[in-house]
N, C-alpha and C positions, 0 to 999 in steps of 0.2 A: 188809487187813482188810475187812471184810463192809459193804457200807453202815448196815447197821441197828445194826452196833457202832462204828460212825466217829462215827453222829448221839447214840447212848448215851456215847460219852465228851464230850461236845459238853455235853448233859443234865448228865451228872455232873458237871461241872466248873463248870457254873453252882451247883450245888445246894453243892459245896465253897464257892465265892464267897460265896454266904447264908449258910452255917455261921460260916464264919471274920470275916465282918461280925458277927454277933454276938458274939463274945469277946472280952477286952478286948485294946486293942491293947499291952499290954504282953507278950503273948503272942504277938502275930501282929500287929506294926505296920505291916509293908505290905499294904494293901486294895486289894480291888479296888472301883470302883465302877460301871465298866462291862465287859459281855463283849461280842465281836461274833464272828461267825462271819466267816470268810474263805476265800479261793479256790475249791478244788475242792469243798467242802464245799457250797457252795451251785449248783454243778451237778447235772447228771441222776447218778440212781440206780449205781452200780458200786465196784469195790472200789477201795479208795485205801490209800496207804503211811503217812498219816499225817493229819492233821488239822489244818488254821492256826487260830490263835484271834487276835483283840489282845485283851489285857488292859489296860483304860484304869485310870492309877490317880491320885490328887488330891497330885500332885506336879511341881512348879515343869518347864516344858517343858524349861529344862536338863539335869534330872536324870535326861531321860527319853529322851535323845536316838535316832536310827532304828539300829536293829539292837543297841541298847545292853540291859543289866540294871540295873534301878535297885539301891538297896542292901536284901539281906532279899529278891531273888526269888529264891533258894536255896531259902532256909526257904521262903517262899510253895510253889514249884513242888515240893517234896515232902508238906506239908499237906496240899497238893490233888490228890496223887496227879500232877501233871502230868507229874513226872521221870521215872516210871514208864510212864508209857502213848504211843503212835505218837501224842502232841500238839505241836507246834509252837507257844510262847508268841510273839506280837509285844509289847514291851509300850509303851505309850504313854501319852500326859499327858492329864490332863481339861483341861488347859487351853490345846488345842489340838485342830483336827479330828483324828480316827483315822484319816481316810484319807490314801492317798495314791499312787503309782506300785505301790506291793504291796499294799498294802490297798485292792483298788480294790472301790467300792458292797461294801464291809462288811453283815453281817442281826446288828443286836441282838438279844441271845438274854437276856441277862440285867444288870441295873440295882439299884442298892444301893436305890434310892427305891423301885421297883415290882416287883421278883423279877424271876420266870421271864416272857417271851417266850413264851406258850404258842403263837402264830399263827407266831412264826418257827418253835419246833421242829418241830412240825407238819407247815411246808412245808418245812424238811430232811428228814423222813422218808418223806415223798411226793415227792422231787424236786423240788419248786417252787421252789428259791429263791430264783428271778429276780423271784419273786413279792414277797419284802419285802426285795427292797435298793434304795435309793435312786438316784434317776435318777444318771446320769455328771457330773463336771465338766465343765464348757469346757475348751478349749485352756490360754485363758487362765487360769482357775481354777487349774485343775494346776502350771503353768510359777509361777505366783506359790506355789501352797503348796509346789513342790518346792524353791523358792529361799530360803523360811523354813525350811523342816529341813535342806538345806546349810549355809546361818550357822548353827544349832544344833548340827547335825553337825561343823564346823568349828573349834568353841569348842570341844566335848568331846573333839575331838583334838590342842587344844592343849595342853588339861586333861589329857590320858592321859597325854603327852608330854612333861608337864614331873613328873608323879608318876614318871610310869617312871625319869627321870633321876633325881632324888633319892633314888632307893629304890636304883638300879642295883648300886652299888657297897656297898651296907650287909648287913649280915646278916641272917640269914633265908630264905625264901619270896621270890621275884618274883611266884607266879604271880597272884593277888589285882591288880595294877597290870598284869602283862603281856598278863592276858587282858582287863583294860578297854582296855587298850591296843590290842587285836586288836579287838575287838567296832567301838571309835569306829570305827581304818581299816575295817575292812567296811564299816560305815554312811556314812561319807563319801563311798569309794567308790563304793558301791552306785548312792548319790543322785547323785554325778558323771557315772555310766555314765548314768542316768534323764535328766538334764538333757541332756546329749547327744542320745541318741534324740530327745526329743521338739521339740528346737531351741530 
């Protein structure tokens, strides 16, 4: 896709975020409260495959584990159009940093407190976006937040792991357990292969 339609679905998606904060959460219980833009998105100007976002949302860090769905991002990511469009949701806890080995210097783009980010889209659409993301971690920094989302990541595949078994043999659908079940190992793994690299 077009640069100028990568940083419009980026836009859009925020303005969906606003919308759906305000209705009641009976309707749309999972919120978001922060957006941040990610990867290639906040490089120079050219056509890209698709778009990262994390969506940060005000739910307990277990529930929110890396490469995981919390429950209701179904619904959310059709609301917002996101199922629909070349967007990549990360989703993540507020009660924990956003970054990390993949989300690396994240640009907030949009906030439940303050809207729109007009300074970050701005410099997505002029290329700049080396311009508003935040300085690097340390060594250190990283290696300590990547070993608090393996114990996170770890729990929620113990958690998948013991759903899966008690579901296995019952009747019905697996897929609801089998595919939390796939999402944790990604994320464990993921974060296992990350700790490695960096020692």
């Amino acid at each position: 896709m077009k640069w100028s339609r990568a940083v419009r679905h980026v836009e859009e998606l925020a303005a969906k975020c606003g919308e759906l904060a305000g209705l009641p959460s009976s309707i749309h219980p999972l919120r978001a409260v922060r957006l941040w833009a990610v990867g290639d998105i906040l490089g120079a100007p050219r056509d890209l495959e698709r778009v990262t976002v994390a969506v940060v949302v005000d739910l307990p860090v277990d529930d929110v584990p890396w490469l995981s769905e919390p429950h209701g991002a179904e619904h959310w990511a059709n609301a917002t159009r996101a199922s629909r469009n070349p967007v990549r949701v990360l989703w993540r806890s507020a009660h924990a940093p956003v970054w990390n080995h993949h989300v690396d210097r994240p640009a907030l783009v949009w906030d439940a407190a303050d809207g729109l980010v007009e300074e970050t889209v701005a410099a997505l659409a002029d290329g700049r976006g080396e311009q508003v993301r935040p300085p690097a971690p340390g060594a250190d920094e990283l290696r300590a937040r990547l070993s608090d989302e393996l114990a996170v990541s770890l729990r929620a595949l113990r958690r998948q792991t013991r759903a899966y078994e008690e579901r296995r043999w019952s009747p019905g659908k697996l897929t609801t357990v089998s595919d939390g079940l796939w999402r944790a190992s990604d994320g464990y793994l993921d974060l296992l292969d990350a700790v490695d690299r960096i020692g």
